[in-house]
C-alpha positions in Angstrom: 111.8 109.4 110.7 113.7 111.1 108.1 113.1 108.7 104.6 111.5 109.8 101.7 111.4 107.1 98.7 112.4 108.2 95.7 110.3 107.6 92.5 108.1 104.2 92.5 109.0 103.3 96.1 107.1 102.6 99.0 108.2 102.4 102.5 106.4 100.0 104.7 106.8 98.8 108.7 105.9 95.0 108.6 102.9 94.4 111.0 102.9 91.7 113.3 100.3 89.7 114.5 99.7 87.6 117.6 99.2 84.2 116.9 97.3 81.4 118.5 96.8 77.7 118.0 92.5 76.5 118.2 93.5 75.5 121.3 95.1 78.7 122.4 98.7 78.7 122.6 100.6 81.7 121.6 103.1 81.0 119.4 107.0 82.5 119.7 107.9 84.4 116.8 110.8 82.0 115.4 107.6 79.3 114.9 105.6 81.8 113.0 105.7 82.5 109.1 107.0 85.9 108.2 104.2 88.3 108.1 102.9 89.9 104.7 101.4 92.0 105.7 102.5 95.9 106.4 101.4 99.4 107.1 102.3 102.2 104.1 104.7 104.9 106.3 105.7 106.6 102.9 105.3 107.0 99.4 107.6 108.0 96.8 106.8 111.2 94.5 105.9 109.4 91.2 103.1 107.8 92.9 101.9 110.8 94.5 102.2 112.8 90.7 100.2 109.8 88.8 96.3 110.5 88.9 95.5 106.0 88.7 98.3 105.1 91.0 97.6 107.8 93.8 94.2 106.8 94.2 95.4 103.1 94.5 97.2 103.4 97.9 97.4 106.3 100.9 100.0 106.6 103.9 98.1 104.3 106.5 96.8 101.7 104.0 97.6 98.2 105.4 99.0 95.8 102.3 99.7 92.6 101.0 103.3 92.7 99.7 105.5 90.0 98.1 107.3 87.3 100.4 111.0 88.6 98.6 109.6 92.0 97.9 111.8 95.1 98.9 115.5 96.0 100.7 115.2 96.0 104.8 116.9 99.1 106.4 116.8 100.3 110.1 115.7 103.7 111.1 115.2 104.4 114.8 115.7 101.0 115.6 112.7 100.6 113.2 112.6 97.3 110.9 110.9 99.5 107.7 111.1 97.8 103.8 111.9 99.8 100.6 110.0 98.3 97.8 108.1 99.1 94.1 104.6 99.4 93.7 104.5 96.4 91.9 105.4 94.3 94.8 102.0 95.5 96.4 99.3 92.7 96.0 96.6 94.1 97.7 95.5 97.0 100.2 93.1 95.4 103.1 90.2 96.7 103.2 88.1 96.8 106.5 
């Protein structure tokens, strides 16, 4: 991949997660919500340059985003987001 976000951005692949019902049926993708969750592929250069926001998030983090949050663009056939720091809620935390 060939993206590099300029300034504040992040770029993030959505990642999805199997779903099951308690009694253990899988459920299709058009009957599950839209995942909010994400794994950080790049980050922009104004991150990178400010000491408090560097420390915040790394390239691998897994985040929380907001449900509107960000443009969707294909790379590689990829579904990836572009979106501000400020759209970032949370990193998850094993």
């Amino acid at each position: 991949m060939n993206l590099k976000p300029l300034g504040d951005r992040i770029i993030i692949k959505k990642v999805e997660v199997e779903e099951k019902t308690k009694s253990g049926i899988v459920l299709p993708p058009t009957a599950k919500e839209k995942p909010l969750m994400a794994e950080i592929i790049a980050i922009g250069d104004e991150i990178l340059n400010d000491e408090k926001k560097k420390d915040q998030i790394k390239v691998g983090d897994k985040v929380i985003f907001s449900e509107y949050a960000g443009t969707k663009v294909k790379v590689d056939g990829e579904e990836l987001t572009i979106l501000k720091l400020m759209d970032i809620l949370a990193v998850v935390q094993d």
